[in-house]
N, C-alpha and C positions, 0 to 999 in steps of 0.2 A: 630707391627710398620708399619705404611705406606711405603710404599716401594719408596715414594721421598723423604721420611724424610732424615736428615743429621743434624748430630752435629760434635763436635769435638772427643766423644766419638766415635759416630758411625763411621768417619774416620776412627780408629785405629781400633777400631772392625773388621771392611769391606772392611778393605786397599786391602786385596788379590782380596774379589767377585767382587768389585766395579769399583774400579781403574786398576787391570789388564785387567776386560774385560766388563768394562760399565753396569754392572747388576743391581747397584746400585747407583742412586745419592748422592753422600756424598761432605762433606767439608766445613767447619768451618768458620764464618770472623778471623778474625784476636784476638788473644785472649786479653778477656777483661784487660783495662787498658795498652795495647801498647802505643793508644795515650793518649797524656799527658792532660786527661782529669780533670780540678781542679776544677769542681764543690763540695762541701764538700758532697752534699749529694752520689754523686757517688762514691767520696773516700770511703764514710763509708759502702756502701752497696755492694761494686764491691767485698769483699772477700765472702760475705757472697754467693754470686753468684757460685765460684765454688766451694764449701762446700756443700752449703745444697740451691739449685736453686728453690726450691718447698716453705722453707720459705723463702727466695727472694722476690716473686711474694704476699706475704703475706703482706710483713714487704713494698712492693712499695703499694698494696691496702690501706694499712693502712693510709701510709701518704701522697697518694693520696687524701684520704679521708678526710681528714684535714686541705687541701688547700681551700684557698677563691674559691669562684664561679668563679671570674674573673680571675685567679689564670695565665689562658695563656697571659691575659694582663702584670698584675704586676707581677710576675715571671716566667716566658716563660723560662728561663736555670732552674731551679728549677724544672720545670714541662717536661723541654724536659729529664732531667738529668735522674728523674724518668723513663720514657721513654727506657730512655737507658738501666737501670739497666732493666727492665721488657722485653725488647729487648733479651737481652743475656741472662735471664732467662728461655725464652722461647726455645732461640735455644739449650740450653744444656737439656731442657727435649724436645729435637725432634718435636717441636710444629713448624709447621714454619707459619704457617699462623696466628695465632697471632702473631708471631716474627714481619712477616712483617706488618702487621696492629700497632703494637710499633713502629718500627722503623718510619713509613710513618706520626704517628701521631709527633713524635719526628722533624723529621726532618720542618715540617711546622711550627716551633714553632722558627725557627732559620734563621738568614739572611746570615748570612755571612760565605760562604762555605769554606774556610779555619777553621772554629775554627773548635780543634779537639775533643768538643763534637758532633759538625757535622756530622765529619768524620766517631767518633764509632757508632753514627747511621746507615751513610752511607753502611759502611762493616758490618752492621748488616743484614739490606736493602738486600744487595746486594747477601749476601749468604743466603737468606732465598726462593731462584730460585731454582727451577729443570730442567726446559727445556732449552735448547740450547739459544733457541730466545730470551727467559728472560734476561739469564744469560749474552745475549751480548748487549743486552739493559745495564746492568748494569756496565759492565763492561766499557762503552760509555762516564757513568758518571760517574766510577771513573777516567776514564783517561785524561775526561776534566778537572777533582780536580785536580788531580796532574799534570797538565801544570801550576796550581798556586802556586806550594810550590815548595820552594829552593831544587833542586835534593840534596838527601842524609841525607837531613832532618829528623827529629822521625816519623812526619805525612807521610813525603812520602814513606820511608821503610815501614810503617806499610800498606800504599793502599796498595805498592806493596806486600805485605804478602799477603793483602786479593786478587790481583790478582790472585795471583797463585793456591792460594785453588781455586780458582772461575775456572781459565782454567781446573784444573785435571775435574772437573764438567763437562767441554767440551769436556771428553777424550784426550786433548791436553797436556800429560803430559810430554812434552818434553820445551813446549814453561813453564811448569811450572816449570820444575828444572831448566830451564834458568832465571826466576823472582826469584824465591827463591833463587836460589842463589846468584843472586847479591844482595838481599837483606838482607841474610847472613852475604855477605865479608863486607856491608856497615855498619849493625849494629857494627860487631866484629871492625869496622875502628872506627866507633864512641861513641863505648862503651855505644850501647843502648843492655841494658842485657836482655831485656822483649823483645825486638824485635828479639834479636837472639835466645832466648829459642822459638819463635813462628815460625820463620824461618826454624830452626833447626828441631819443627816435620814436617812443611810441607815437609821439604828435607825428613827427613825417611819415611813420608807415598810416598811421587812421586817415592823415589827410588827404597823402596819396592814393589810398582807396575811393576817400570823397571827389578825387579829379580837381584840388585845387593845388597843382602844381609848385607853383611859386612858393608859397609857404611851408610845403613840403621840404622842398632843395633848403630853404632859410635852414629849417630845424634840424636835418639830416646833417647839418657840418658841425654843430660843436660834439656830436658819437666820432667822426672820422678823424676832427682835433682828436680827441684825449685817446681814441683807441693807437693812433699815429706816438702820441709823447709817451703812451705804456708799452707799445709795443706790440700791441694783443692783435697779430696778425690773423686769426682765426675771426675773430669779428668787424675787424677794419675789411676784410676781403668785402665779408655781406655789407656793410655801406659803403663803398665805393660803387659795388656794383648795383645799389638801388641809387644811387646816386647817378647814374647810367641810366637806369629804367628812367628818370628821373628826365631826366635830359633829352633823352629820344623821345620820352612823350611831348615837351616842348617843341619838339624840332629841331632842338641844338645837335643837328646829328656826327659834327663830325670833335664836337666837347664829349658827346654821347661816348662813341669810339673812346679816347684818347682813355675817358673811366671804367669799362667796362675790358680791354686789354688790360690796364692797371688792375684792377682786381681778379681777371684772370691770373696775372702771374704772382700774385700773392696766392691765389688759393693753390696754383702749380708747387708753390713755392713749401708750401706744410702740405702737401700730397692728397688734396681733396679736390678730387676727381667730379665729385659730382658740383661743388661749385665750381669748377674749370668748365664742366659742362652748361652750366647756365650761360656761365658768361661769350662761352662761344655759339651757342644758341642767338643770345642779342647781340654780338656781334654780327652773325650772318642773316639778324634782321635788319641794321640796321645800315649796313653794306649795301644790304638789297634798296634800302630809300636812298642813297647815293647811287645807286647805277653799277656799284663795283660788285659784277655779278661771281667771278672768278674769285674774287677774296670771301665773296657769302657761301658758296660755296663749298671750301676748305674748310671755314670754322663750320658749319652745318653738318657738313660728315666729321666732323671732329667730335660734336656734342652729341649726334644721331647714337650711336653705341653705347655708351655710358646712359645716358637717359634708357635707352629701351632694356640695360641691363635694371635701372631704377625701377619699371615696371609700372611705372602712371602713365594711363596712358593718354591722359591729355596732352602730357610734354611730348609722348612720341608723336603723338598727330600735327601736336602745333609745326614742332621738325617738320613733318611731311609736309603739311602746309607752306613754311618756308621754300624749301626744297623744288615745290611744283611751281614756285611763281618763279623759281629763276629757271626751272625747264621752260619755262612760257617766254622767259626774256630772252632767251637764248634759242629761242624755235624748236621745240620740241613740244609741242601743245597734246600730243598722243600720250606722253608720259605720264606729262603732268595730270592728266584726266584721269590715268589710271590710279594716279595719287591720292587726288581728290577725292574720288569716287570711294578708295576705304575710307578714307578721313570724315567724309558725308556717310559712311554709313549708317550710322544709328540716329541721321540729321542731327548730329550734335548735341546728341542729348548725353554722349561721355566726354564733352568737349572743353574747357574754359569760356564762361559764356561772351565774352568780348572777342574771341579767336574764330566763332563761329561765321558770323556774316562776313570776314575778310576771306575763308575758306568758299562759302559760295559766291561772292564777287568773282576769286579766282575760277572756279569753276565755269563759273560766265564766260568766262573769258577764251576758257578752253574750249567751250561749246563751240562758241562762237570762232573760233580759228579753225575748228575742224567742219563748220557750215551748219553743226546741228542746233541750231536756232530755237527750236521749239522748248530742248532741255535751256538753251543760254537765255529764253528769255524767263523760264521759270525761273531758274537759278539768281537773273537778276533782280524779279521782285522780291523777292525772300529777301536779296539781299536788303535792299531798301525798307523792306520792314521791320527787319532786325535791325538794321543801322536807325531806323527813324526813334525806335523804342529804344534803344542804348541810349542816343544823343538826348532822348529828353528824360532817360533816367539821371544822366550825368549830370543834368543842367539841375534836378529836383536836388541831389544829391549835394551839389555844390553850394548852391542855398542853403540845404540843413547844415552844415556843415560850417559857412560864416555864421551863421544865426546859435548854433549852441554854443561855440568858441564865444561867442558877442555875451550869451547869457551866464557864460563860466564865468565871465571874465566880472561881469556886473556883479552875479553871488559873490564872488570870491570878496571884491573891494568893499561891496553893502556888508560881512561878515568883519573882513579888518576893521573897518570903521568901526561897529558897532564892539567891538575887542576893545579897540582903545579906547571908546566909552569908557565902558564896564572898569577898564583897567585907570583911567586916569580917576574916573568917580571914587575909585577904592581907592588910592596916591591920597587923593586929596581930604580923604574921610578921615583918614590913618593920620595924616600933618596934625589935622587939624584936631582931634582927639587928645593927641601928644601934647600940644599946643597948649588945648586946656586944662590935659593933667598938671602939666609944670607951673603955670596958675595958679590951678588948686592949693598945689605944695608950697607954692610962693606965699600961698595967704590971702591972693587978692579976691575979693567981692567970691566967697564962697557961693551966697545963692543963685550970685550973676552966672559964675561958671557954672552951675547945675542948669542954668536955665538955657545958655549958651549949647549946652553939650545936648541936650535934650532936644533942642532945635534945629541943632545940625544934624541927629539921628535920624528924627523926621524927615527931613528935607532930605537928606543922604538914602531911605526907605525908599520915599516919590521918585528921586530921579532914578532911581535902580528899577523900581517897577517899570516905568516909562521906558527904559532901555529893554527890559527882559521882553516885555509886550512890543518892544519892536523886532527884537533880536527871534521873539515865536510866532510872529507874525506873515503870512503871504502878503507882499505889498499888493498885488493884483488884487486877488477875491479876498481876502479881508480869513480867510482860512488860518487855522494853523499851519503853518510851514513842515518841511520835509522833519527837519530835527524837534517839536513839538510834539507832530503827531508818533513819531516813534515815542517818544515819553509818554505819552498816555494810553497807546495801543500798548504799550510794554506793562502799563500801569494795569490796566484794565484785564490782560492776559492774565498777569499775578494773582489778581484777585479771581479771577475764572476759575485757574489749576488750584489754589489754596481752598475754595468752596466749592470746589468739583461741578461747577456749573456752564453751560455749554457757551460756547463764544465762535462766532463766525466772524473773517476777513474777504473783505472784495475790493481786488484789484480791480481800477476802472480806467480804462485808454480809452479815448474818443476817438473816433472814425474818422479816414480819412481830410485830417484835423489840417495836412498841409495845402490840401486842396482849397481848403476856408481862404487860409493865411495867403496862396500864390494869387487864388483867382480876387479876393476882395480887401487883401492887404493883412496885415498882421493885427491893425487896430480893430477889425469883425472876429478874429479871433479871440483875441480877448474879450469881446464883448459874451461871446461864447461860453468861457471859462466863468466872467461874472456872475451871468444869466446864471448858471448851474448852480451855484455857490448860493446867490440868492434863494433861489426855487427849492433845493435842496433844504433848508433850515428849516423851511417850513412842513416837512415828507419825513422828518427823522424824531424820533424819540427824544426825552432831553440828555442821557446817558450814552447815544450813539456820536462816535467821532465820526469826522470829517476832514480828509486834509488834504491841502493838495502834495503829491509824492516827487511828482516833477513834471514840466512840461504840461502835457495833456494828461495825466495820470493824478488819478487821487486813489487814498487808500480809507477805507472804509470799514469802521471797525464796530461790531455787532455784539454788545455782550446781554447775557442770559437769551441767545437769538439761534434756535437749531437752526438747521441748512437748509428749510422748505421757509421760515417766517425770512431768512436773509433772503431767500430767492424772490421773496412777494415787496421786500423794499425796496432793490435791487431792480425790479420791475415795476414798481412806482417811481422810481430815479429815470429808471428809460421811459415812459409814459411821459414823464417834464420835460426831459431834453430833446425828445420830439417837437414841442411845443417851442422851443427857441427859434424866432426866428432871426438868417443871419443878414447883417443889414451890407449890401452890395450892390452898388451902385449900379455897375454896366458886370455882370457876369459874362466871361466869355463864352460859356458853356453852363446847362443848368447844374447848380449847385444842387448835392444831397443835401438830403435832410439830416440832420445834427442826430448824430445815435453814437452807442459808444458798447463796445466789447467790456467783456467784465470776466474775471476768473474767481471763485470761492472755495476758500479751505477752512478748517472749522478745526476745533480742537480735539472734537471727537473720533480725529484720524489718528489721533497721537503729538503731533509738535508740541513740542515744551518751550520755546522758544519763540519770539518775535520775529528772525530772522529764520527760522523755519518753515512757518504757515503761511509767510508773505513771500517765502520761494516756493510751495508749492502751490499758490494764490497766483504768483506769475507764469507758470506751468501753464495750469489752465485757461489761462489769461490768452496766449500763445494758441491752445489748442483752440480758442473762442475765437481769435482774429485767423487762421487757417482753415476755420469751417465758411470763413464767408462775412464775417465783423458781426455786429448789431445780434452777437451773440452774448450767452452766460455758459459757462464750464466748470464742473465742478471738479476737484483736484482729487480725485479718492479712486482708485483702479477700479475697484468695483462700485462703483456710483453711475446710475444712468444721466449720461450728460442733457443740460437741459437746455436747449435752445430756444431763443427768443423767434419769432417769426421773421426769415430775412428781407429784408428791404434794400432797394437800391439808394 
């Protein structure tokens, strides 16, 4: 298997190598049929898809084949539909480059980018990317589709699904339990059952990358329900068998087994070799944590062939690695050394980075049985350094991980709430309007009812204000909020390109922002976020936005502002946030100084778009926290990057 392939299987399969530590690009669009696609020919073909995906791809040539020559004139949804089905065939047998050559042919075929056959091109399109750049190219345009669909919608829950697969893609698996979930609580609001079973894996695969277990296995069983009542053996395989992973990571080893045979013989069962291969890989790991060295063995050289025919070669090492610990339980510690010893050869820098320190542990162990002490006692501190740094990434990671799920969960209910404001205010403006038309026409106290009407106008204006100004509001720093400041950065853009006058964007993340929150509590961070927002009013123009974007991130919008007068605000912003001090009672370790990476794009690169400049604003943003943080970067190939002085 290509090692940027990714399907929906391979998610579950890969959810530990991939998503915990980038080894592998995985992740799925949005599973087929979310959107409410009513083409008949895709009704009739979309089960046959996660059944049996190979005649799929048969049963679309066929009737591809049998359309007129002109076929994209006079049935263009007919031919995009097909499209689609062969779209999603491809991605579930791991093919992505046909995927995307389907989807791109499909989507030319369509005008109107709201309809949600569009769409399941679209999230077809869009996960059929492995690199960064792609990925945020794509994600550009789904974000400018969904500025066209009513928030809360089937269409727009189901982009947002495809976001979030598409971020864990980015390694940003925070900002994706953040999307998935709210598109979780929206389905579960609006009783879209296809959107919440899709929702629901992505949460157990992002969570299970975070290392919070339990909530993972919760969300993983309503995909294995519905995939179990449709049939869709090609994807119930991949959740049972992360459902597996799932289980041995708890300890439940021998529940572990019982899942991970089961979805062995399902994937046996529709002739996919390479998940048979997975599954008997975790099998002859999990064999090995029960002592049954003789049965780890069997499935190991069962999975060992298939894998090395796949050509990653993490998977072949992780095998070896397997492989040598049960030469070691079985008294053969000369083998297993030799095993080890390729598997260490490039110390793990081709390895899965969680498979690394159990491979020098084992090696320790080998040393040490054959008396060479010197290698076993290197071999063992490595290990413990690697192991010491994984255990306290897990631990940072599982925190972030309750804490944006806790903050989805808060936006999402503060956003219903404030809906059903907005929605009862208007109910009750509308009655009472009616109310005093029929009044009027009755005859009674004409000036009373003018005066009556007049005052509920008013008063129905006030509370609508009072809602909009909550509804645009950062409760924390008193900011515009995420959907505000895109209205006015959009607003401000418009006028930019319409008077050809230059506009600069800056992305701003704060520095080591969870280190604040773990060592002095969450309520020093905020106090952080405050600080800024204050200090900030006072450092900016009266036509400069400010908002915050999310989290630790505000978006910064600079109009009639070229890229050298952004770079000297943007440097009076970091001169203020130096000056924060963060209030912390007992530090267990000294705290850094409050500084914050920033990325800048300007219009003068070209973007025409809000969701352009602010992706290649987070580009640089990225390239600003990989030089070292408490930097700036500018997003323009040929622009000398500028860096602020770094600082610890």
């Amino acid at each position: 298997m290509d090692a940027h392939r990714f399907n929906r299987r391979a998610t579950l399969r890969g959810c530990a190598a991939a998503l915990l530590f980038g080894a592998w690009a995985l992740g799925p669009a949005a599973r087929a049929g979310c959107f409410d696609v009513r083409a008949p020919v895709f009704r009739e073909l979309r089960p046959l898809v996660m059944q049996n995906p190979g005649r799929a791809l048969s049963e679309v040539k066929a009737r591809m084949d049998a359309l007129p020559p002109d076929a994209a004139q006079r049935e263009p949804r007919t031919l995009a539909a097909l499209y689609a089905i062969r779209a999603s065939a491809y991605g579930e047998l791991t093919l992505t480059h046909p995927q995307r050559a389907a989807a791109r042919a499909g989507l030319a075929l369509l005008g109107d980018r709201t309809d949600p056959l569009r769409l399941e091109l679209l999230a077809n399109y869009g996960s059929s990317f492995s690199s960064a750049a792609a990925i945020t190219r794509a994600l550009v345009e789904i974000n400018r589709t969904r500025a066209l669909l009513p928030p809360g919608s089937r269409s727009d829950v189901c982009l947002e699904i495809s976001q979030g697969f598409m971020n864990m893609l980015r390694n940003r698996a925070s900002l994706a339990i953040r999307e998935l979930t709210q598109a979780y609580m929206e389905s579960v609001a609006n009783k879209l059952t296809l959107a919440r079973v899709e929702a629901s894996e992505g949460l157990a695969v992002a969570l299970r990358s975070m290392g919070d277990n339990h909530e993972a296995l919760n969300y993983i069983r309503p995909q294995i329900d519905w995939d179990k009542a449709h049939h869709a053996s090609d994807d119930l395989s991949g959740g049972v068998y992360f459902k597996g992973e799932i289980l041995r990571a708890m300890g439940h080893y021998h529940r572990a087994i019982a899942a991970l045979r089961q979805s062995r013989a399902i994937s046996s069962s529709v002739g996919d070799q390479q998940g048979t291969a997975y599954s008997n890989l975790r099998i002859c790991e999990t064999d090995i944590a029960l002592k049954h060295y003789a049965a780890a063995r069997r499935a190991c050289d069962r999975a060992a062939p298939v894998l090395a025919a796949g050509k990653v070669a993490s998977m072949i090492k992780e095998t070896h690695v397997q492989l040598a610990r049960i030469d070691l339980a079985q008294g053969d510690p000369r083998r297993a050394l030799q095993l080890l010893n390729h598997v260490l050869d490039k110390h793990g820098a081709d390895m899965v980075a969680f498979t690394v320190a159990p491979a020098y542990l084992a090696r320790a162990e080998a040393n040490a049985a054959l008396h060479h002490y010197s290698g076993a006692y290197h071999d063992l501190a490595t290990y413990m350094r690697l192991y010491t740094a994984q255990n306290r990434s897990n631990q940072a990671r599982l925190r972030e991980a309750l804490e944006v799920r806790f903050q989805a969960k808060q936006e999402f209910q503060r956003n219903a709430v404030l809906r059903r404001k907005l929605q009862a205010a208007s109910d009750e403006a509308t009655k009472q309007k009616q109310l005093l038309l029929w009044m009027k026409a009755a005859g009674i106290g004409g000036a009373l009812v003018i005066a009556l009407l007049s005052y509920i106008v008013i008063a129905d204006r006030r509370h609508r204000r009072q809602l909009v100004l909550l509804a645009n509001a950062d409760p924390l720093t008193g900011m515009p909020n995420r959907g505000r400041t895109a209205q006015l950065a959009t607003a401000a853009l418009t006028e930019a390109l319409e008077h050809s006058r230059p506009l600069t964007v800056a992305l701003i993340d704060f520095d080591y922002f969870k280190t604040i929150n773990d060592q002095c509590g969450h309520a020093a961070g905020d106090h952080v976020l405050r600080e800024f927002a204050h200090l900030s009013r006072g450092a900016l123009r009266a036509g400069d936005i400010l908002g915050r974007w999310g989290g630790e991130e505000f978006l910064l919008v600079l109009p009639d502002a070229t890229l050298d007068s952004a770079l000297a605000t943007v440097e009076r912003l970091r001169v203020l946030a130096l000056g924060i001090q963060i209030p912390c009672p007992e530090p267990q370790i000294p705290l850094p100084r409050v500084t914050f990476s920033a990325g800048l794009a300007s219009t003068a690169d070209g973007p025409r778009t809000l969701d352009e400049i602010v992706a290649r604003a987070d580009v640089a943003l990225y390239e600003a926290k990989d030089a070292g943080r408490d930097a700036v970067r500018i997003s323009k190939a040929r622009a000398q990057s500028a860096p602020t002085p770094r600082r610890a």
